[in-house]
C-alpha positions as CSV (number, residue, x, y, z in Angstrom):
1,X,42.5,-2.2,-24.6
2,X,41.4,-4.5,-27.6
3,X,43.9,-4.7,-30.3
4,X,43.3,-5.2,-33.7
5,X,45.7,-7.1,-36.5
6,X,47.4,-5.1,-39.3
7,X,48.2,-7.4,-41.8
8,X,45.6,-9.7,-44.0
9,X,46.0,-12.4,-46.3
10,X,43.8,-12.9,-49.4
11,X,42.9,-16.0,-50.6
12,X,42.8,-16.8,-54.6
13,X,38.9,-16.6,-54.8
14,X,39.2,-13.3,-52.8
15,X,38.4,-14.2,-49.5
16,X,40.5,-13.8,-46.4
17,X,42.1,-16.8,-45.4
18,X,40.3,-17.5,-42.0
19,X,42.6,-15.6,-39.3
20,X,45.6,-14.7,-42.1
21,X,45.8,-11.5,-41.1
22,X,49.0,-9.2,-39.9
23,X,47.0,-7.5,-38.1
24,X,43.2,-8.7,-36.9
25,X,41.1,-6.6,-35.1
26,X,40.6,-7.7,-31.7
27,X,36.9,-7.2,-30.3
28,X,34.4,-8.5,-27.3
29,X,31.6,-9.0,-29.5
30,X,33.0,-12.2,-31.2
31,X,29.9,-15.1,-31.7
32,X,30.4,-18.2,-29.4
33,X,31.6,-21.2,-31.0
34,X,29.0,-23.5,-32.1
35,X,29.3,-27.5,-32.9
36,X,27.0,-29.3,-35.5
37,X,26.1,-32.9,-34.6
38,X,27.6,-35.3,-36.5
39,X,26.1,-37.4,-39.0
40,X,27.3,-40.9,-39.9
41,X,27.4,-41.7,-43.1
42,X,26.5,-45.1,-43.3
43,X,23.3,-44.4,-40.7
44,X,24.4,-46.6,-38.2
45,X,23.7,-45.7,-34.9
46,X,27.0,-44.8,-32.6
47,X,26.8,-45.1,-28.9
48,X,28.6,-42.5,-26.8
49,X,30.7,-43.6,-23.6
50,X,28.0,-42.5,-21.9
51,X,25.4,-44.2,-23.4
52,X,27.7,-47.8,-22.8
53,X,28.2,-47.2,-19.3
54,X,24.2,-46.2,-18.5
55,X,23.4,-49.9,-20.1
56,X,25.5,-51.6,-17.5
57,X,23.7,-52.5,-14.1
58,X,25.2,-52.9,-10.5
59,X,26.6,-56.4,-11.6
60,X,27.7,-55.1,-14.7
61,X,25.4,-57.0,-16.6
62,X,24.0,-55.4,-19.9
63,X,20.2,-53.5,-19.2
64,X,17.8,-53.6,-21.4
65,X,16.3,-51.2,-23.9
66,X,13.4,-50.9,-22.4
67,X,14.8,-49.4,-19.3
68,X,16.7,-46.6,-21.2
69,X,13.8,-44.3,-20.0
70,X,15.1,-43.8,-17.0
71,X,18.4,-42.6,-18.5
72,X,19.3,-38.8,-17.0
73,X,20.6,-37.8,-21.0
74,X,23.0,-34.9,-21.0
75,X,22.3,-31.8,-22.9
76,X,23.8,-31.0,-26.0
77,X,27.1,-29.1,-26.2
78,X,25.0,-26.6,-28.6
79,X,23.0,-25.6,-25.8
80,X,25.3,-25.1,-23.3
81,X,26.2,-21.2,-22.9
82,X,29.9,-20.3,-23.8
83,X,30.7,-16.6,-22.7
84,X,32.5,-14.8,-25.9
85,X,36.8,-14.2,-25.8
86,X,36.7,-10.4,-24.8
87,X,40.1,-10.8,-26.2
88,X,39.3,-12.9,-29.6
89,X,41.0,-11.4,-32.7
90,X,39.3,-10.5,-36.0
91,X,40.9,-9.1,-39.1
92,X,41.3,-5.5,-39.5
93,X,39.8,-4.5,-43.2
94,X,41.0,-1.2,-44.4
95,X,38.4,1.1,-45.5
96,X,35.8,-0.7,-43.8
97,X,37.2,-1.2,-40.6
98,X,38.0,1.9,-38.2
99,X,39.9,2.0,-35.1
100,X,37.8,2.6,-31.9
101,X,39.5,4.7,-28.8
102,X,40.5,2.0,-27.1
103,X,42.0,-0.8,-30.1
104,X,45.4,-0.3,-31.6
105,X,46.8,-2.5,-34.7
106,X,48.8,-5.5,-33.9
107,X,50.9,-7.8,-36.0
108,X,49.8,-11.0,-36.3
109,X,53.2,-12.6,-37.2
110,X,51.6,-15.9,-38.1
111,X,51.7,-14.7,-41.6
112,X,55.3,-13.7,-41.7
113,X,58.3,-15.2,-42.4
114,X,59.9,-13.1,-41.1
115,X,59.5,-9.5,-39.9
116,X,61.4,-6.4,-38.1
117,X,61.1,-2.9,-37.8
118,X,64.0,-0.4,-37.5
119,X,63.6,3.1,-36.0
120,X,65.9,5.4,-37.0
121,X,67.1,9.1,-36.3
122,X,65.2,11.3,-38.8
123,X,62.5,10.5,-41.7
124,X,63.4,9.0,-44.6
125,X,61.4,9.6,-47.8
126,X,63.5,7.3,-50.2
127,X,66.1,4.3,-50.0
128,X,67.3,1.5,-52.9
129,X,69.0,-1.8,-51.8
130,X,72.1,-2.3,-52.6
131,X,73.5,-5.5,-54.2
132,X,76.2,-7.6,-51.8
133,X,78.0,-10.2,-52.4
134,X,76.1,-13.0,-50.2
135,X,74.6,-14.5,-52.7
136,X,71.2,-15.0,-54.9
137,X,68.3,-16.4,-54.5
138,X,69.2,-16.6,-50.7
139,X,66.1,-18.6,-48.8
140,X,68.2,-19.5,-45.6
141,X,67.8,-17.5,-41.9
142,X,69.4,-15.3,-40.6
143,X,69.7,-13.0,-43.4
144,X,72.1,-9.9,-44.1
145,X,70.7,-6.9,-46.2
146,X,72.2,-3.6,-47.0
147,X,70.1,-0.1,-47.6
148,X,71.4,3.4,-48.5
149,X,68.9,5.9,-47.6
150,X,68.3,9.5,-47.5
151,X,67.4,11.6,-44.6
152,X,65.0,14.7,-44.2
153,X,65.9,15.9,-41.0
154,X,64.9,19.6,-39.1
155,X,67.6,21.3,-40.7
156,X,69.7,21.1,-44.4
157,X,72.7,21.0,-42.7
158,X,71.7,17.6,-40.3
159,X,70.9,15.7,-43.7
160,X,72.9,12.5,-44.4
161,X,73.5,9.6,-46.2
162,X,73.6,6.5,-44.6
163,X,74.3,3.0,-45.5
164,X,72.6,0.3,-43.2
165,X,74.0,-3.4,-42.6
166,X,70.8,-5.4,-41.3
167,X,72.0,-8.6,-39.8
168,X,71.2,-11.2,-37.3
169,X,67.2,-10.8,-39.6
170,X,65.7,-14.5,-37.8
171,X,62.9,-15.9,-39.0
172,X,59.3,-15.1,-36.6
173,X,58.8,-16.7,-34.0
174,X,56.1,-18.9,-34.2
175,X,53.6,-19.9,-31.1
176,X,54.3,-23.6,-29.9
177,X,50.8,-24.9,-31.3
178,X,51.4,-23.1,-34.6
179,X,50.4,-25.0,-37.6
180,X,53.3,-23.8,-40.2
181,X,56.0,-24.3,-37.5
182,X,58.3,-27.2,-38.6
183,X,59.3,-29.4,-36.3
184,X,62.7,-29.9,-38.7
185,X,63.5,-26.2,-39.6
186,X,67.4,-25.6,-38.6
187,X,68.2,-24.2,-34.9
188,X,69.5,-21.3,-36.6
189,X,66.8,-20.0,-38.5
190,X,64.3,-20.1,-35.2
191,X,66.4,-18.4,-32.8
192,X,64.9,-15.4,-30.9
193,X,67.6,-13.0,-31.2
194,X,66.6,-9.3,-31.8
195,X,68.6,-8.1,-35.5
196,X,71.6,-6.0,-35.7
197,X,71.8,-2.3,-37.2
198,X,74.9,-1.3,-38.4
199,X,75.3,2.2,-40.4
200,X,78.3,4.6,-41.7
201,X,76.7,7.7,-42.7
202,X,78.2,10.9,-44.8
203,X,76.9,14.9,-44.7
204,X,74.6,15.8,-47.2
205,X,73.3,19.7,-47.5
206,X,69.5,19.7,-47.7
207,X,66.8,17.3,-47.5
208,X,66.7,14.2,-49.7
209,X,63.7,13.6,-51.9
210,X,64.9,10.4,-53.8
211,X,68.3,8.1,-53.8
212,X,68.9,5.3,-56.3
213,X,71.5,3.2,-56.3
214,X,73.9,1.7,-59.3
215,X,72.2,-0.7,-60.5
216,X,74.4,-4.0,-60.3
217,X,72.7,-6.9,-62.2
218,X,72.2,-10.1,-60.8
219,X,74.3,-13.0,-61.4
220,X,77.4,-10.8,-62.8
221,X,80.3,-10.4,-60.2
222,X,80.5,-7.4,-57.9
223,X,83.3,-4.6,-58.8
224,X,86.2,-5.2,-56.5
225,X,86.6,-3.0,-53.3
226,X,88.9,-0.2,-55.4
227,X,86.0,0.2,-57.6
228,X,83.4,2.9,-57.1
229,X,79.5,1.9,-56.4
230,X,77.4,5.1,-57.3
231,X,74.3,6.7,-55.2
232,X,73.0,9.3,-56.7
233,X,70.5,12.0,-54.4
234,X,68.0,14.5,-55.4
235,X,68.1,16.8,-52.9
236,X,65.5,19.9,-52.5
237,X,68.1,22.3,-53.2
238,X,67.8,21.8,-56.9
239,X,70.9,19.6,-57.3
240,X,71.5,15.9,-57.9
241,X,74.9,14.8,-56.1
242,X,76.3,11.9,-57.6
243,X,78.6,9.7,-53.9
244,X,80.9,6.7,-54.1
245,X,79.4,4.7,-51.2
246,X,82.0,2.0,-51.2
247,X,84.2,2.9,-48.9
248,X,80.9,2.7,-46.3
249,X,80.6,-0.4,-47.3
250,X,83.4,-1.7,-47.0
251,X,84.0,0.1,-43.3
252,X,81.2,-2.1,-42.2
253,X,82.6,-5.5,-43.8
254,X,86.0,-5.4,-43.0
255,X,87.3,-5.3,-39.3
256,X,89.1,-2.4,-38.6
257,X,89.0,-0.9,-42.3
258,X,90.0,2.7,-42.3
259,X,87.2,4.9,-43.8
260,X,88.8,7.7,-46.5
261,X,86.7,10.5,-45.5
262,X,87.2,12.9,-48.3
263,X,86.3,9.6,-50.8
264,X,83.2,8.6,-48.9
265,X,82.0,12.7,-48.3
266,X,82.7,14.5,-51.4
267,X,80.7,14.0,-54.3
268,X,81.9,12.3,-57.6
269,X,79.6,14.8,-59.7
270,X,76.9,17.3,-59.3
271,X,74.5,17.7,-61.8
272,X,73.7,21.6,-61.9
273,X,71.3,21.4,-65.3
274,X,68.4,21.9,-63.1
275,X,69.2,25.5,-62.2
276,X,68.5,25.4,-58.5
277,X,64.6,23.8,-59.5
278,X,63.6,21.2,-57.0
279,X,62.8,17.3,-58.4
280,X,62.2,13.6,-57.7
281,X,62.7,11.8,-60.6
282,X,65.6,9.8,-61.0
283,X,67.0,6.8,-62.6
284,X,70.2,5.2,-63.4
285,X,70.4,2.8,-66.8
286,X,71.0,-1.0,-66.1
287,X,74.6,-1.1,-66.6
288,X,77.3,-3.7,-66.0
289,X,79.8,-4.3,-63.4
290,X,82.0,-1.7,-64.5
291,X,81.2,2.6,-64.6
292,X,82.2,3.1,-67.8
293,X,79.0,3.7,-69.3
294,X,76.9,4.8,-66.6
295,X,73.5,6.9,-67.3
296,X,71.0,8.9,-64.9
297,X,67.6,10.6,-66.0
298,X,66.7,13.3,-63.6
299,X,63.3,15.1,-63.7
300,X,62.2,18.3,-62.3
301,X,59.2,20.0,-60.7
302,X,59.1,22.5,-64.0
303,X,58.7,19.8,-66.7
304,X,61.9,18.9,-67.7
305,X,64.6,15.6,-67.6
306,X,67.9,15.9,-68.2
307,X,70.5,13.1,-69.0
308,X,73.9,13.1,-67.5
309,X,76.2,10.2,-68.8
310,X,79.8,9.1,-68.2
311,X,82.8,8.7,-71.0
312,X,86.4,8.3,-70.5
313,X,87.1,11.9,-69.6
314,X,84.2,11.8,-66.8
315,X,80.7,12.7,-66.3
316,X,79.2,14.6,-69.1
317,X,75.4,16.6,-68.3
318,X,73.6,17.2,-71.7
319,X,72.4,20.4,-71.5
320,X,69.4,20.0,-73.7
321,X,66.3,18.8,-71.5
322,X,63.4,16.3,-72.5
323,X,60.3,18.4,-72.9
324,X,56.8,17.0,-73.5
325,X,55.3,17.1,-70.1
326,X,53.6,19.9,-69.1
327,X,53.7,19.7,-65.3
328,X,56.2,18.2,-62.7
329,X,58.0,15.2,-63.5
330,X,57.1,12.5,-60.7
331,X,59.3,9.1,-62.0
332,X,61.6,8.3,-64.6
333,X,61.9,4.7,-65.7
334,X,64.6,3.4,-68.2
335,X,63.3,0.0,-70.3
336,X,65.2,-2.9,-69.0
337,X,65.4,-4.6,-72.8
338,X,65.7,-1.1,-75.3
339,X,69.0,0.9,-73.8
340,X,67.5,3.8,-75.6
341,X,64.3,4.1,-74.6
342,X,62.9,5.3,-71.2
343,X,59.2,6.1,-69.4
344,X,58.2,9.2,-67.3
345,X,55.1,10.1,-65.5
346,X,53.9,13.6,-64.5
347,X,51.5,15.7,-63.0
348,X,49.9,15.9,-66.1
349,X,48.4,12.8,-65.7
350,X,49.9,11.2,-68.4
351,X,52.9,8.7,-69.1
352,X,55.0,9.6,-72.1
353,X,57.8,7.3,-74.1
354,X,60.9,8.8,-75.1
355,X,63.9,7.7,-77.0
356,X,67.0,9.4,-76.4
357,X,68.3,9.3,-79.8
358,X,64.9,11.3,-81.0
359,X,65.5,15.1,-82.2
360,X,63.8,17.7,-80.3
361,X,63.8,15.7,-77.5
362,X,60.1,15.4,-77.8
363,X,58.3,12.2,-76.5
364,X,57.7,9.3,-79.4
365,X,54.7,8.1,-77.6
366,X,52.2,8.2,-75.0
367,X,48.8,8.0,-72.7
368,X,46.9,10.9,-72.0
369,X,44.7,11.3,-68.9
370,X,46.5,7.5,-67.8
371,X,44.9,8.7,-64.5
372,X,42.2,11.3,-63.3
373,X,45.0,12.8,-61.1
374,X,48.2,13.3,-60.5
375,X,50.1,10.2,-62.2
376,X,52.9,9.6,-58.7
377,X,55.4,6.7,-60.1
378,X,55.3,3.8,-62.6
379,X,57.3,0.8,-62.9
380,X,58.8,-1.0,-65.7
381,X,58.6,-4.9,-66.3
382,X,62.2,-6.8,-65.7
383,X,60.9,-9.8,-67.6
384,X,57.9,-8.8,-69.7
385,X,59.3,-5.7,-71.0
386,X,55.8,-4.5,-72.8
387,X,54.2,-4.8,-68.9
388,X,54.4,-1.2,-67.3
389,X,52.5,-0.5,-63.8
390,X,51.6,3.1,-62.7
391,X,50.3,4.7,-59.4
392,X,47.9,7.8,-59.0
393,X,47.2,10.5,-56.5
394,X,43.6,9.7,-56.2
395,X,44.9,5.7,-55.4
396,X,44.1,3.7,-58.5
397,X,46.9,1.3,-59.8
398,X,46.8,0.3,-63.9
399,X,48.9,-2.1,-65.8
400,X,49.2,-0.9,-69.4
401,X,50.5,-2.6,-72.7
402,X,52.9,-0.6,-74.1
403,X,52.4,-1.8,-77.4
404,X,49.1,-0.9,-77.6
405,X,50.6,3.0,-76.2
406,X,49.9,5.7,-79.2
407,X,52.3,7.2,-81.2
408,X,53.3,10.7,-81.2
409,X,50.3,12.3,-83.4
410,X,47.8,10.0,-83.5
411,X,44.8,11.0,-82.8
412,X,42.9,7.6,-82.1
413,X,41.7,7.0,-79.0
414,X,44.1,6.1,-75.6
415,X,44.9,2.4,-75.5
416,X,42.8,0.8,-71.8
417,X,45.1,-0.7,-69.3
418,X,45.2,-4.0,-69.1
419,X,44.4,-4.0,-65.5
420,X,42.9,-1.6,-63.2
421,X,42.8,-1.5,-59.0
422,X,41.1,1.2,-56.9
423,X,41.7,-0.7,-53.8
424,X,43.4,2.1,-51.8
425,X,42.0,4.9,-51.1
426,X,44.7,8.0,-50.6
427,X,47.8,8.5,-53.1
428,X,50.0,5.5,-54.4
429,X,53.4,6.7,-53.3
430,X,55.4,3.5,-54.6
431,X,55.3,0.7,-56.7
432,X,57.0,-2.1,-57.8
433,X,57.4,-5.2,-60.1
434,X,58.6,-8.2,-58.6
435,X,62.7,-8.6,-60.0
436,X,61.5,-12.4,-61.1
437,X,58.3,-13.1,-61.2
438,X,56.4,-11.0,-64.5
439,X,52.6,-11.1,-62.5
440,X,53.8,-9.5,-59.5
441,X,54.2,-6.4,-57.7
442,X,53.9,-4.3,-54.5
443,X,52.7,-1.4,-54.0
444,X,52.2,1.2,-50.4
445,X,49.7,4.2,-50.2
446,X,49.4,7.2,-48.1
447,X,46.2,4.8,-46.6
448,X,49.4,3.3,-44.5
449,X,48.8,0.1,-46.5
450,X,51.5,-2.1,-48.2
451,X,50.0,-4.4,-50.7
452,X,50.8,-7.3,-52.4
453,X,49.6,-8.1,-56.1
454,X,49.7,-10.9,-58.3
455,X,48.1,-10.7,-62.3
456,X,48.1,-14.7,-62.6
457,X,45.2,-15.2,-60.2
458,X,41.6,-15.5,-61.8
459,X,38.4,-15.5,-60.4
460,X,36.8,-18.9,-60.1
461,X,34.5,-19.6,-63.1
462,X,31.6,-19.6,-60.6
463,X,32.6,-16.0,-60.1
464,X,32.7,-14.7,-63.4
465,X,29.1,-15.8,-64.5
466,X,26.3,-14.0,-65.2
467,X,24.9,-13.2,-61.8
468,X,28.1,-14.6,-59.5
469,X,28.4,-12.7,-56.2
470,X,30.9,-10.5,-55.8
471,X,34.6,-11.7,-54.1
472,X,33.7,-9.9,-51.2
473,X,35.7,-9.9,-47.4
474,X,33.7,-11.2,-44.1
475,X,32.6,-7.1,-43.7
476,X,31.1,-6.8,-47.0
477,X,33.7,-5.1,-49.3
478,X,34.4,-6.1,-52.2
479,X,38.2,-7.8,-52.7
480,X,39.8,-8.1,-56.0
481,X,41.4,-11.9,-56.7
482,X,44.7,-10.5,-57.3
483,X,45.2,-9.0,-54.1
484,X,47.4,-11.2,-52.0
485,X,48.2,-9.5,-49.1
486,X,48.0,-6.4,-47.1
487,X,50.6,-5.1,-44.9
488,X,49.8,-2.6,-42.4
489,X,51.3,-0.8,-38.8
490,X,53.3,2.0,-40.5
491,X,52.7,5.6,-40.8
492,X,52.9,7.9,-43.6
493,X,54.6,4.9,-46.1
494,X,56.7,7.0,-49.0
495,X,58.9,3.9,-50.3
496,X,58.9,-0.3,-50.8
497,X,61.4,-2.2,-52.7
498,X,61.7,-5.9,-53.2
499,X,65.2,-7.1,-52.2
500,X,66.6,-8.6,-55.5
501,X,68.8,-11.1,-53.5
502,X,66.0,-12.4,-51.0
503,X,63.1,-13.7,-52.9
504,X,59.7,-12.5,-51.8
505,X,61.8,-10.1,-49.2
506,X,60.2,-6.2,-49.1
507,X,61.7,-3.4,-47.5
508,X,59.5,-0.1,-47.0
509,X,60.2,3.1,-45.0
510,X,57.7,5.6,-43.4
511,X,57.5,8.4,-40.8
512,X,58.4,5.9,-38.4
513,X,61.1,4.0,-39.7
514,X,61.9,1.1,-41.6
515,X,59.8,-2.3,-41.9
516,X,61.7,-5.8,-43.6
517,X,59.3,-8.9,-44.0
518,X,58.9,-11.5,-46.2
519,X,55.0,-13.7,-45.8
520,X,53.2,-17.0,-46.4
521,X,51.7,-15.3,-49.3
522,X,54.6,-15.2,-51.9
């Protein structure tokens, strides 16, 4: 059976890095190798070994020139016949590539970091990372990471959810001959150990269609062990439960910690403002270490967000709803520099721009028709807070300005993004600006692709001009610049996260399981 590689790495100019690829295809048809002759520079003429020895008679004396015709001469290596690898690997372009009967996708894990795959007991459509106390900006192997995630399992009573400690994550193993293996790395990063899964899990009635964690902000310190850490679930019967996941934690930190069940399993709050209507929209307010002022936007199938807040008495759900959208709400983002204002996507197509202190809870601005479809989930910019990234059903990705969005009433025409990628071809499920770094995001697809962006990368100048070729792949299809990498071998990917703590680290789930890697690319 050929195999062929999942994974490929783009170069800055477009191209694919010759064999950076996560997953090549592997055929029998590959074109032998072929060896130019070489030219010397300074035209002097350079004798081979061969060509020393044949000058030499029986009594080793030098022969002259003159009797060079003799000379048997060997023929060239270019015109000897070299039968092709039947095994020789070639990179697997999606959408231009398809696999044959016989050729399955195979990592090519000299383009990793690191990578592993987790299976787990039933699907999971959503899962946030939650925030440890390990460190930041960790870069050393192995690593430790932490996941809550929501199952959707054959029946609402087998639903859970479940905390995951991922340790023992090495870095790939690289082959012996392997250019980017250092000969000085640390023992410990390049041991070939297979990772550790650790989980506590918790009942949860119903399938889950989207968890999100408390969001903990970097460089602040964690809330001690008594203190709560929220995960708040939108599960498909119409109700958001609101969990204290700490003592999960905890149970797998500590040696011989005793888990308080009815702390762990029964919900800190329910929001009920839904009415029983099914949703996926959900997210919490950047908040500090403490809960005091804890907020969560939650968005329904029938057009509505609510907000539900905490005060000193407890949680408090507003009862009046957001309305501008006219179809189901699909993502919910708060702005990470106004603690008032917040984005939503919908159904509609369009992305709208609320502020909560607004009357009428009516939008204050917008973009109508952001996307010819279905507009599936959008992403705010940590550090360049106008920056705001959104997803479509029919698979385009834009980058829009928001302060170029219209206001409420206006009636000139919608602002155009400031990017736009029509690289995948089936619905963006998730996307995702990178927690650091302003030109960069990831985003996965129903097309079973992962992909890696970055904004900062230009064409060469020789590419922009009138006439320029386009950047185009070895097959022919065209490859934007700012696509750096593509990351393939799931099924059915819903979700993908950076990990806050691990530069460069992204987590994703899918029908199969989980996938954590981290690549040459970033």
């Amino acid at each position: 059976m050929s195999k062929r590689s999942a994974t490929e790495t783009i170069s800055s100019n477009g191209q694919p890095y010759p064999k950076a690829s996560g997953s090549g295809a592997k055929r029998s048809d590959t074109a032998p190798n072929e060896m130019g002759e070489f030219e010397d520079a300074w035209e002097d003429e350079i004798e081979s070994d061969e060509e020393v020895i044949n000058r030499k008679g029986e009594d080793g004396m030098d022969v002259d020139d003159e009797d060079d015709e003799d000379t048997e001469v060997l023929p060239a290596m270019e015109d000897t016949e070299e039968q092709p690898d039947a095994n020789a690997t070639q990179t697997f372009i999606p959408g231009h590539h398809t696999l044959g009967p016989d050729e399955v996708l195979e990592p090519d894990d000299s383009v990793y970091i690191m990578r592993h795959s987790m299976n787990v007991n039933w699907p999971c459509l959503s899962f946030d990372v939650l925030r440890d106390d390990l460190g930041d900006e960790r870069q050393r192997y192995p690593a430790t990471a932490f996941i809550v995630s929501g199952t959707q399992a054959d029946t609402a009573k087998n639903n859970e959810i479940t905390v995951h400690k991922l340790s023992q994550l090495h870095r790939t193993q690289k082959d012996a001959d392997d250019s980017d293996a250092s000969d000085d790395e640390d023992d410990d990063d390049n041991l070939d150990e297979d990772p550790i899964l650790e989980y506590r899990s918790i009942p949860h009635h119903g399938g889950i269609n989207r968890i999100r964690a408390q969001p903990l902000p970097l460089s602040s310190p964690l809330p001690a062990p008594s203190q709560p850490y929220f995960v708040a679930s939108w599960a498909e019967t119409g109700k958001v439960h609101i969990h204290d996941v700490r003592p999960l934690i905890e149970s797998l930190n500590v040696p011989g910690y005793t888990l308080d069940k009815e702390r762990a399993h029964t919900p800190a709050f329910t929001v009920t403002s839904h009415g029983g209507t099914e949703g996926f929209a959900m997210d919490w307010a950047a908040s500090g270490p403490t809960s005091n002022s804890l907020r969560l936007l939650t968005g329904d199938m029938h057009a509505r967000i609510f907000l539900t807040t905490t005060t000193q008495t407890g949680w408090n759900q507003l009862a009046q709803p957001f309305t501008s959208h006219t179809s189901s709400i699909e993502d919910i983002q708060w702005s990470p520099s106004e603690p008032t204002i917040f984005a939503s996507c919908s159904a509609d197509q369009s992305v709208q721009i609320w502020d909560v202190r607004s009357k009428g809870r009516k939008s204050v601005a917008g973009i109508e028709g952001a996307h010819s479809s279905d507009v599936n989930v959008i992403s705010w910019n940590r550090t360049s807070s106008n920056l705001l990234v959104s997803g479509g059903d029919e698979g385009g990705i834009k980058v829009w300005d928001l302060r170029n969005v219209k206001k409420r009433g206006d009636t000139t025409p919608n602002p155009t993004p400031v990017a736009s990628f029509t690289w995948h071809n089936a619905p963006i499920t998730s996307i995702e600006w990178h927690p650091t770094e302003d030109s960069s995001f990831v985003a996965s697809s129903a097309d079973d692709q992962v992909t890696l962006w970055d904004l900062a990368v230009e064409p060469d100048d020789e590419e922009t001009g009138a006439g320029a070729p386009m950047n185009v792949s070895e097959t022919g299809r065209e490859v934007p610049p700012q696509l750096l990498f593509i990351h393939q071998g799931q099924k059915d990917v819903k979700e993908v996260h950076w990990h806050p703590q691990m530069p460069g680290t992204v987590v994703t789930t899918a029908s199969d399981g989980f996938n954590i890697f981290k690549t040459i690319a970033v």
